[in-house]
C-alpha positions in Angstrom: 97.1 26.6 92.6 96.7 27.2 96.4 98.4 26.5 99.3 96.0 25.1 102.6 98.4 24.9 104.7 102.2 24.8 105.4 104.5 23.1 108.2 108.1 24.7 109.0 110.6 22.8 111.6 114.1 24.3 112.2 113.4 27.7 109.4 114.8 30.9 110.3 113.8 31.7 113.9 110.7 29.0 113.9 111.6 25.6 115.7 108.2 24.3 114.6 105.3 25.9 113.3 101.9 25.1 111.4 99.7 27.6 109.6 96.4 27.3 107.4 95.6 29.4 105.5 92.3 31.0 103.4 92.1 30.1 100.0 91.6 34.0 99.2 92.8 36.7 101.1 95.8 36.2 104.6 96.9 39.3 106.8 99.7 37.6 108.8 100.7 40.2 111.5 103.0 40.5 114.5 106.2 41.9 116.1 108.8 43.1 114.6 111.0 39.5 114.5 107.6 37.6 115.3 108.6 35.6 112.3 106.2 37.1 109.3 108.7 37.5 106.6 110.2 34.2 107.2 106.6 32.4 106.9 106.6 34.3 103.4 109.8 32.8 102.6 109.0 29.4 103.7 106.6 29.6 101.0 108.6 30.6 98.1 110.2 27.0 99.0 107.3 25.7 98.7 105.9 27.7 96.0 108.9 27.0 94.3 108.7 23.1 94.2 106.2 23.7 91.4 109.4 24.4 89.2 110.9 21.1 89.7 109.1 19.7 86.8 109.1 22.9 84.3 112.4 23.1 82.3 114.2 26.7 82.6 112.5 27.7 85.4 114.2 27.8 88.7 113.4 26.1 91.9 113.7 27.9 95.2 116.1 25.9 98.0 116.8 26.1 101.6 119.5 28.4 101.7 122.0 28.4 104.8 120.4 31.6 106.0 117.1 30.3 106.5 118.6 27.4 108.6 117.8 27.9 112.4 120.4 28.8 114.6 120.2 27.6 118.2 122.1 30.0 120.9 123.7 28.1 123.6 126.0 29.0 126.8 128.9 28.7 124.7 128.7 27.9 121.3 126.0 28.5 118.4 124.5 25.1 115.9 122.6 24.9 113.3 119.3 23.1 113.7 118.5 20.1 111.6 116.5 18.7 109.4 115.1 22.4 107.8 112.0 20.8 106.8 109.9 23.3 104.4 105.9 20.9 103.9 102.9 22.0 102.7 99.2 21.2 101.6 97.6 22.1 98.9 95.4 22.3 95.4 96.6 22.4 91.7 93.5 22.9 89.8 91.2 20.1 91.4 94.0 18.0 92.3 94.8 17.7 95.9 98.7 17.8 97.0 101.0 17.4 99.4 104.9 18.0 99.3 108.1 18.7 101.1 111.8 19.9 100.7 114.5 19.2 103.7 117.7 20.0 104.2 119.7 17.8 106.6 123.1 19.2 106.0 125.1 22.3 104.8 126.5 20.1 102.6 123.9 17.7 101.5 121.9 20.2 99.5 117.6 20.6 99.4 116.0 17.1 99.3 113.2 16.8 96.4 112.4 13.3 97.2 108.8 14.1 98.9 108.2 16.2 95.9 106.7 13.4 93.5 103.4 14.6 93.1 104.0 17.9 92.5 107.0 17.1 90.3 104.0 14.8 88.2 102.0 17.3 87.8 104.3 20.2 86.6 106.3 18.3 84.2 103.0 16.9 82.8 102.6 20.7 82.3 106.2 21.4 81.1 105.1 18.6 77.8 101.6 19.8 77.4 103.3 23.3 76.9 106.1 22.3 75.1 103.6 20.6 72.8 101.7 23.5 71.7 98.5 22.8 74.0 96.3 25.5 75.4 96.0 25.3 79.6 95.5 27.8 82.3 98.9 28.6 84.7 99.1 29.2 87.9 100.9 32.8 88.3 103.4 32.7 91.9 105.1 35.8 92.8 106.6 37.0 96.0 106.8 41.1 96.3 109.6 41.9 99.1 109.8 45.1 101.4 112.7 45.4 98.5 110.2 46.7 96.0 110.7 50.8 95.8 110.5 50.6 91.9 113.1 53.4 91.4 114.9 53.9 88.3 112.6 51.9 86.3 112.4 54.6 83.2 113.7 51.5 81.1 116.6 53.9 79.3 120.0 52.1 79.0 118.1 48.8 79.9 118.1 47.4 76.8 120.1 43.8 76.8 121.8 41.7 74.1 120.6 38.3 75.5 117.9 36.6 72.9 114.6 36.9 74.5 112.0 34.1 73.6 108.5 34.6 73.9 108.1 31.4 75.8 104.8 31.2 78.6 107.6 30.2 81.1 109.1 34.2 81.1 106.4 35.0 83.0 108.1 33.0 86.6 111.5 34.9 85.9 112.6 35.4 89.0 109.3 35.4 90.5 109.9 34.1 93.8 112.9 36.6 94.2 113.3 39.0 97.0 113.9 42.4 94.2 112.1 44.2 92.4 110.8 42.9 89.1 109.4 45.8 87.5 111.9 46.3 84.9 110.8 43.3 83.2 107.0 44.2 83.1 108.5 47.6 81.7 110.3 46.0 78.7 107.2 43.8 77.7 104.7 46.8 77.9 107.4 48.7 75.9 107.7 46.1 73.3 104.0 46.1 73.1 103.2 49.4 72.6 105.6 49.5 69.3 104.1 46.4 68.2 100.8 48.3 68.3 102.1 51.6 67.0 103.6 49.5 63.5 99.9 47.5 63.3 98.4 50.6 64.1 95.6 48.6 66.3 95.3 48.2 70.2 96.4 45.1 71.8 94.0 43.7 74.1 96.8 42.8 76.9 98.1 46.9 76.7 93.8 47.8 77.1 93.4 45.4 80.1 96.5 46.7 81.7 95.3 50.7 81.3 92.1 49.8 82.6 93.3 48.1 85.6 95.7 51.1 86.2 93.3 53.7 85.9 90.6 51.7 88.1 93.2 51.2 91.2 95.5 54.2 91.2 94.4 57.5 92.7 94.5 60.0 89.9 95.4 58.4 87.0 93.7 59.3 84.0 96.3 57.3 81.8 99.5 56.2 80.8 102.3 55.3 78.1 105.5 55.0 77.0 107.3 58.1 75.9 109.8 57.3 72.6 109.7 61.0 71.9 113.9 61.8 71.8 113.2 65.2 72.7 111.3 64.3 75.9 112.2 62.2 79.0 112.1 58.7 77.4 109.7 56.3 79.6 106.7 55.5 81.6 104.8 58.5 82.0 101.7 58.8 83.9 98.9 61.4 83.0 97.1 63.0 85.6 93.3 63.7 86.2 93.8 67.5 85.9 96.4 66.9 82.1 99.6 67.0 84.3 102.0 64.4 82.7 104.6 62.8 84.9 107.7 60.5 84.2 107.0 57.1 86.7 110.2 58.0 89.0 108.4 61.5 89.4 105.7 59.9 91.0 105.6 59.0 95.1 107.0 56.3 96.6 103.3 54.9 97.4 101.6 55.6 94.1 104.5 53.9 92.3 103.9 51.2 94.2 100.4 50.5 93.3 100.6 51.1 90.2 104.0 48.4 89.8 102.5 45.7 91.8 98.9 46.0 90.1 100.8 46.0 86.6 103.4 43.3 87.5 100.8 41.1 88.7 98.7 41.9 85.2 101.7 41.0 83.1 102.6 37.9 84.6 98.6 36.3 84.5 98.7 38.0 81.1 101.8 35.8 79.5 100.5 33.1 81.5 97.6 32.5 79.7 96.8 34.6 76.5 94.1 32.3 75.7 92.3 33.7 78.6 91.5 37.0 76.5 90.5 39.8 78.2 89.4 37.0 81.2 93.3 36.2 82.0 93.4 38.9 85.2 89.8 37.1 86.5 90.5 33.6 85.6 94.0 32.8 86.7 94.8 31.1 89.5 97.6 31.4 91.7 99.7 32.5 94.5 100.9 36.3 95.3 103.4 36.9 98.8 103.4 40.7 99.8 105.5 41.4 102.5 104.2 44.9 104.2 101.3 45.6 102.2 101.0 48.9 103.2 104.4 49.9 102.4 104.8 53.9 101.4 100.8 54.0 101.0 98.2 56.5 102.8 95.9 55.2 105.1 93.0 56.0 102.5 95.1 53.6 100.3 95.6 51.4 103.1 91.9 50.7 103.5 91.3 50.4 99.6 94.2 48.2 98.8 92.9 44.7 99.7 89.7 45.7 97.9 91.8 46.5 95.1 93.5 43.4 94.6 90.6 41.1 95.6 88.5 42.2 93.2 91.3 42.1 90.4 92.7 39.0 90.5 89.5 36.9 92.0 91.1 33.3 91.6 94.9 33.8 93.3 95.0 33.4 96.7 97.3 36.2 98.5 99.3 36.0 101.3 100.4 38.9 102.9 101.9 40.8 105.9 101.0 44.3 107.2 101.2 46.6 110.4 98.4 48.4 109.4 95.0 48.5 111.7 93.4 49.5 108.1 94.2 46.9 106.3 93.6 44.3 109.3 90.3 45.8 109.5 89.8 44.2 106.0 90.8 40.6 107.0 87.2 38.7 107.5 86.8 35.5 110.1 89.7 33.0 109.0 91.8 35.5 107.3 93.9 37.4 109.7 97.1 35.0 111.2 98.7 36.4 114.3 102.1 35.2 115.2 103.1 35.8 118.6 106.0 34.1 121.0 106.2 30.9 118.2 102.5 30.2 118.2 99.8 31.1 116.2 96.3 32.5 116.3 93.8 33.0 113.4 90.9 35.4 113.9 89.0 38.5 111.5 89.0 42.1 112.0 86.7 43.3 109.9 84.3 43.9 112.7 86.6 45.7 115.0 86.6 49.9 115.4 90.9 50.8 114.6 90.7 51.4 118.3 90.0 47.8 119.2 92.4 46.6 116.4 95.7 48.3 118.0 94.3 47.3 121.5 93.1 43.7 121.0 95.2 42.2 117.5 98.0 44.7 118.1 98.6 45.1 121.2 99.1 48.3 121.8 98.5 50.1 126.0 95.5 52.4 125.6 95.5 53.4 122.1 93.1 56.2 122.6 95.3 58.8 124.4 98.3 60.4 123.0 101.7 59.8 125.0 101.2 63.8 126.0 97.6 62.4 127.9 99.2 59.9 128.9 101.7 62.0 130.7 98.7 64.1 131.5 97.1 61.2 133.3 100.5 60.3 135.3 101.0 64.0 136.7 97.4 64.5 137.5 97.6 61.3 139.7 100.7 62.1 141.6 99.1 65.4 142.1 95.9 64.5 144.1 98.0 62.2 145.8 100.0 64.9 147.1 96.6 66.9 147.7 95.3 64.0 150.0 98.4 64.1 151.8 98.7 67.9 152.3 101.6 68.3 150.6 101.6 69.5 146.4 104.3 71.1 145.5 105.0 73.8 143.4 106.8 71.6 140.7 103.6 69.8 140.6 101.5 72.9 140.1 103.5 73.7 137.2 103.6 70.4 135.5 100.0 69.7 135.9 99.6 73.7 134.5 101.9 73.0 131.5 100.4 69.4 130.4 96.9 70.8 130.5 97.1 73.3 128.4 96.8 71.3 125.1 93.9 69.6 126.0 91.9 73.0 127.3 88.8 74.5 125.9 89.2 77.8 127.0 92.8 79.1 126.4 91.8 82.3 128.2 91.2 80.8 131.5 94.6 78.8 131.2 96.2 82.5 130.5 94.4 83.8 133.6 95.5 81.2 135.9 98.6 80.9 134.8 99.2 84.5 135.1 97.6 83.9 139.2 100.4 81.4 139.5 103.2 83.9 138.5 101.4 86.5 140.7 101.9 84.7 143.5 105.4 83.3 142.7 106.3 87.1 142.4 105.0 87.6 146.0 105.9 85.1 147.6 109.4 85.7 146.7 109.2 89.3 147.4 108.2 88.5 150.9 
């Protein structure tokens, strides 16, 4: 499954807006408020249409917050219709849908969702019937997703779980943290191998992932020992073991979203084998790709998850120059003022990325050169015109000094200046 292309009218802060997309990889960037998290949730609507036809499964609806509200002289109204419409591929099958909402009270429309619905309760009875077929995975990963407290003590629950395909789109298209459930199943599965005393191939193709993608992992498991911290714990190139909540903010991360992604292509589609991170399709939303990480992690990340998961398209959002300097020809969305640009970055220096995609006045010079600049220019002014003062002299002494090559000269004319300070006020 893929999405080409969606169309937004009266959603969160957009009046009207259309975007394509690349069938692989999308950076959308902009402002803070420029509208990039509300694209992502446009698309869990439209993602979430897929659910329509799959029983227990649970379709995402225009909500009141994500209804456009129109300022006025004096009053405030809600815009309608909230029209969520996209364009798009299921398998070879070419699609198009839509979900409205024309009232608070009136509830998300599904009748423009036929074709989608067709094809996704077709699904629902092939895999109610037993029948072996490859799943899109959809997920959407929200600036929410800090993975803290996710040792999986205390988190056991009385509710029956069934080993349906269908537990792999629990709450997928949520704006939380997931990672609880991926820590349950990996749990489970590590038991299951401990009492048949042979590896499981998902457990193998998880580790390797892991240990390919995270910085200084050499391995990891699930403690059970009672006499140790119960939980995820994370071996270390150099034999340090750590429990998962010990780890930082950005490895955890990584290593959550890698293995989150891994789990849900893995109950997907078992009859993928050690194919099912390659071969399934689907769709992934990250908002703020870069969250918590290192620029070195910054610039390996979309590498990471490209070659991973080759057949789900992902669409993301990011501040980072790194990880726009990634984003070939076609891949990187700009969203500025309402409208929208597409372009690449990956031939740009970070310098022309913060000036030209980012916006950003002279990113070369510091603010303290900046300042530099400023002083320097009033002061040959003043030199032109005969009249520097002594304020100047001192500014212009002060903001040069970080930027000097020869800290003893500074020291000598410095100590000139205070030399003739002294006299002058001794006179």
């Amino acid at each position: 499954m893929r999405i080409d292309k969606i169309y937004i009218k009266n959603f969160k802060r957009f009046s009207e807006v259309e975007i394509p997309f690349n069938n692989q990889f999308n950076l959308i960037i902009g402002d803070n408020g420029s509208g990039k998290t509300a694209i992502l949730e446009a698309l869990t609507v439209a993602m979430g249409s897929y659910f329509l036809g799959l029983k227990n499964t649970d379709s995402r609806l225009i909500r009141e917050s994500d209804v456009k509200l129109q300022s006025f002289e004096f009053s405030e109204e809600y815009q309608f219709p909230v029209v969520v419409a996209a364009e798009g591929y299921i398998e070879e099958e070419h699609l198009q849908w839509s979900r409205e909402l024309n009232s608070l009270s009136s509830g998300t429309s599904s009748r423009n969702t036929s074709e989608i619905r067709r094809l996704s309760e077709h699904y629902d009875s092939l895999l109610r019937s037993g029948t072996l077929f490859t799943m899109p995975v959809l997920a959407y990963y929200s600036t929410g997703r800090l993975f803290r407290n996710v040792d999986g003590r205390n988190s056991e629950t009385s509710k029956r779980t069934v080993a349906s395909r269908l537990r792999a789109y629990r709450n997928c298209l949520q704006a939380a943290s997931n990672f609880k459930i991926f820590l349950k199943w990996y749990k489970s599965k590590e038991q299951a191998a401990i009492q048949k005393k042979e590896e499981d191939l998902s457990l193998a193709l998880i580790r390797d992932l892991i240990k390919r993608n995270l910085p200084n992992c050499k391995n990891f498991f699930y403690e059970f020992d009672e006499d140790r911290i119960q939980g995820l714990k994370v071996e270390q190139e150099d034999g340090t073991i750590l429990p998962f909540e010990y780890l930082s903010d950005g490895t955890r991360n990584i290593f959550a979203l890698m293995a989150d992604i891994a789990y849900r292509c893995l109950v997907l589609n078992p009859h993928l084998k050690e194919n099912a991170l390659q071969d399934t399709p689907g769709i992934i939303l990250i908002d703020e790709l870069d969250l918590h990480l290192h620029p070195e992690w910054q610039k390996q990340i979309v590498n990471s998850l490209k070659n991973s998961f080759r057949n789900i398209q992902f669409i993301t959002t990011s501040h980072s120059p790194f990880i726009i300097q990634e984003m070939a020809e076609g891949q990187l969305i700009k969203l500025k003022d309402g409208e929208v640009s597409i372009s690449g970055g990956d031939q740009l220096s970070i310098e022309d990325i913060a000036e030209t995609k980012q916006e950003v006045d002279n990113p070369q010079w510091s603010e303290k050169k900046k300042d530099l600049y400023e002083a320097a220019e009033e002061y040959y002014k003043a030199l032109e015109s005969g009249d520097p003062t002594e304020d100047m002299e001192a500014k212009m002494s002060e903001l040069t000094k970080p930027f000097s090559q020869n800290p003893a000269y500074d020291a000598f004319l410095e100590q000139v200046r205070l030399t003739k300070e002294e006299n002058e006020t001794s006179s």
